[in-house]
C-alpha positions in Angstrom: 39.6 -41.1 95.1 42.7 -40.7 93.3 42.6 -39.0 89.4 42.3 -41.6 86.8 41.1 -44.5 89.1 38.1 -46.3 87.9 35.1 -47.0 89.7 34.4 -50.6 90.4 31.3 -49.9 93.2 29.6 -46.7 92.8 26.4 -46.0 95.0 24.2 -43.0 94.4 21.7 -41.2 96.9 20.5 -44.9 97.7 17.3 -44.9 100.2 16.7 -48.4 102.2 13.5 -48.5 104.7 13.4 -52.0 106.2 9.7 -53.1 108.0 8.6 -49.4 106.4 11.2 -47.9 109.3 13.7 -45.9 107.2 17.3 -47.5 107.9 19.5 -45.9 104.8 19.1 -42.3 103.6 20.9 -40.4 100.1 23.8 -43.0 100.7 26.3 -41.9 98.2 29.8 -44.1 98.0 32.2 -45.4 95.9 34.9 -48.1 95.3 37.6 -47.7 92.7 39.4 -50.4 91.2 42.4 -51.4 93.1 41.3 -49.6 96.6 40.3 -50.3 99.6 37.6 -48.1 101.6 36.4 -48.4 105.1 32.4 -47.6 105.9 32.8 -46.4 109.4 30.3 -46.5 112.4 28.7 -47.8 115.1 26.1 -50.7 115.6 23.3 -50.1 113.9 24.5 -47.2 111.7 23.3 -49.1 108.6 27.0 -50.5 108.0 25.6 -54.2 107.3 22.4 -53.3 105.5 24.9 -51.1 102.9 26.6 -54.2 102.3 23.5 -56.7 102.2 21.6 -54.2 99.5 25.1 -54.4 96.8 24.4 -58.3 97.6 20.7 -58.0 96.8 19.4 -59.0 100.0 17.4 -56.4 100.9 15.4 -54.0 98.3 16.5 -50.6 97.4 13.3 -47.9 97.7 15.5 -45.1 95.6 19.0 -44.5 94.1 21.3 -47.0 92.0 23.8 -49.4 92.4 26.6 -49.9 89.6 29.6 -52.5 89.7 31.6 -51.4 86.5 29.0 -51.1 83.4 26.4 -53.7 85.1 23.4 -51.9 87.2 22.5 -54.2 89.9 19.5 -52.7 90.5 17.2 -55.7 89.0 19.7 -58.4 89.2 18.8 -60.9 91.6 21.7 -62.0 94.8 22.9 -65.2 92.4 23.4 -62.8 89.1 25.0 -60.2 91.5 27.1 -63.0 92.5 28.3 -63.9 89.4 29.8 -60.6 88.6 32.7 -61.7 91.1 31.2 -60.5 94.4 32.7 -61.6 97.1 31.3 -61.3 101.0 32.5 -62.2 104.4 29.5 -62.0 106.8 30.3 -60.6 110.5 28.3 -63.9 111.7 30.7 -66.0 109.3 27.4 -68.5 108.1 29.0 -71.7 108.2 26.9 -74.9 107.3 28.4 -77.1 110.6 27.9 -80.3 109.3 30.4 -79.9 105.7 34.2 -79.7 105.3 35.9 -76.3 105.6 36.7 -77.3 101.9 33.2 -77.7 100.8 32.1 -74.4 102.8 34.7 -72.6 100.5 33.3 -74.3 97.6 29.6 -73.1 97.9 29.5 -69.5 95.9 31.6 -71.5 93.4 29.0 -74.4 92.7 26.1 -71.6 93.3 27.9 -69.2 90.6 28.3 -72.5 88.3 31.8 -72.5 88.3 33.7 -75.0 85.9 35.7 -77.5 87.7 39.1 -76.4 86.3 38.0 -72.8 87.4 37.2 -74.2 90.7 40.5 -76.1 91.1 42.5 -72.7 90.0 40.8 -70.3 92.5 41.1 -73.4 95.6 44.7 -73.5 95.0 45.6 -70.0 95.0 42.7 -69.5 98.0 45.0 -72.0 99.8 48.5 -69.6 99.1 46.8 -66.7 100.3 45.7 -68.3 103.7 47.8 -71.5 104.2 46.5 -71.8 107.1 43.2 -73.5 105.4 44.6 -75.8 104.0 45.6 -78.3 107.3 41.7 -77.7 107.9 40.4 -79.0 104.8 38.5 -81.9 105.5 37.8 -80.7 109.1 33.9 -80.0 109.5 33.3 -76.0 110.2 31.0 -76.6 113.4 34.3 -77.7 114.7 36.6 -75.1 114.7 36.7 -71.7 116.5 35.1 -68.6 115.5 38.8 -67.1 114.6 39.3 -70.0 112.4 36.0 -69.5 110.9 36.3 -66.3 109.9 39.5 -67.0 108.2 37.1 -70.0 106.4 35.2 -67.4 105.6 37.3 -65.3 103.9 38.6 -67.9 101.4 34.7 -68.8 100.7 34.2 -65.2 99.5 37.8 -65.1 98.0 36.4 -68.2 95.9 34.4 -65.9 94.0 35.4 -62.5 94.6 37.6 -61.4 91.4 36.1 -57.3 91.1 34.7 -56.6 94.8 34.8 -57.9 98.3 32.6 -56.9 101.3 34.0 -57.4 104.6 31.4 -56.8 107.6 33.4 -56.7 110.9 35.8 -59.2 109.5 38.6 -58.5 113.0 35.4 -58.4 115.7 36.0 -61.6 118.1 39.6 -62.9 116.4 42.3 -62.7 118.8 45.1 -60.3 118.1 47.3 -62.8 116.3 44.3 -63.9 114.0 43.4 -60.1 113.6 47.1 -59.8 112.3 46.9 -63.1 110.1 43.8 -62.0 108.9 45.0 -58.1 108.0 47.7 -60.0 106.3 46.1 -62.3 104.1 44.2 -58.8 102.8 47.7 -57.6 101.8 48.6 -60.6 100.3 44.8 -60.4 98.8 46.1 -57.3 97.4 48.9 -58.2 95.7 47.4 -61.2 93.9 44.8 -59.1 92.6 45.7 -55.8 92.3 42.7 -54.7 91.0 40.3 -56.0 93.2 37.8 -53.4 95.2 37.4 -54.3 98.5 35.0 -52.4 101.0 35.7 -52.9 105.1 33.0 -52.4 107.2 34.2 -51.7 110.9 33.2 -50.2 114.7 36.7 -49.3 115.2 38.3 -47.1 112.5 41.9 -48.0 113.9 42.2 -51.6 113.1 42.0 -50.6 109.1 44.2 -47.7 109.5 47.2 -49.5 107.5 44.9 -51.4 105.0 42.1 -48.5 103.6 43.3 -45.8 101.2 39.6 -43.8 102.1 37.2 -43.4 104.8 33.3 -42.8 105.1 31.3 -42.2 108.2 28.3 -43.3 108.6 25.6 -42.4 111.1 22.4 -42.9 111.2 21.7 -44.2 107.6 23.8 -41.2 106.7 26.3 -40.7 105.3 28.3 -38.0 107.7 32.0 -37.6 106.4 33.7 -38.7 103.5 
């Protein structure tokens, strides 16, 4: 991390046993302000459940969580939320039957967003990824997977004004959609400069432009940094 950058995610020595099998060990990481990271490994390594215990979906047994001043640690998924969390899921979680419009609008409505707040972060959703907006009123359980992973992204970008978790967020896109996608994060970037975003990926080589820093994890550890 460079000198002088501030910590936006900071885990500490964070223990994670899931069915009473241990699945995270003494995983220490952080996020400053205005970087991106990758979390590194292979299926299974505990890449997703990192991510899904910053959300709050799964239960810490030891260690802490801190986004800036607020300790997550007994805030529930919603409250977590509302601190400007934003996540793209590898499996994308679309509900089929709404609008890619509505999909985006979700976290928004869930994180009791004011309508003028809503309108403001739609619009500038729609000039980072232009390609949504042609899509609008098409229903999610109708477009690709490529395409819905790009929905995706401007669902959590609805939301996501301090951090933004990205499990997988190339695996399955088509090389031109990888690119699109990889360029909507630079775009992302510049928009919000201070936004920390974490990258969760298999293949270290398709964030090699985009993360400033690298962990490795293996094994619910964490093995380089």
């Amino acid at each position: 991390m460079n000198a002088g950058s501030t910590p936006a995610l900071v885990i500490d020595r964070l223990c994670v046993a899931l069915g009473g099998v241990p699945v995270l060990r003494d995983v220490s990481l952080s996020v400053a302000a205005g970087r991106t990271v990758a979390l590194v490994g292979r299926n299974g390594a505990g890449k997703t459940t990192t991510m899904r215990s910053i959300l709050g979906h799964v239960q810490a047994r030891s260690g802490t969580l801190r986004l800036g001043e607020h300790a997550l640690g007994g805030l529930s998924p919603h409250q977590r939320a509302r601190l400007g969390i934003g996540y793209v899921p590898e499996d994308r979680r679309m509900v089929g039957a709404l609008t890619v419009e509505d999909n985006m609008l979700l976290p928004a409505h869930a994180c009791k967003q004011g309508a003028v707040a809503r309108a403001q972060r739609l619009e500038r959703v729609y000039a980072l990824v232009p390609e949504l907006a042609p899509l609008r009123t098409r229903s999610a359980d109708s477009l690709s997977g490529g395409q819905q992973k790009m929905v995706a992204l401007g669902r959590a970008l609805m939301i996501g004004r301090g951090l933004l978790l990205l499990d997988e967020p190339f695996q399955g896109l088509s090389p031109a959609l990888a690119r699109r996608f990889a360029e909507a994060l630079v775009g992302l970037r510049e928009h919000q400069p201070q936004l920390a975003i974490l990258v969760a990926v298999s293949n270290p080589a398709l964030v090699a432009s985009l993360a400033q820093e690298r962990y490795t994890i293996e094994r619910g550890v964490i093995a380089h940094a």
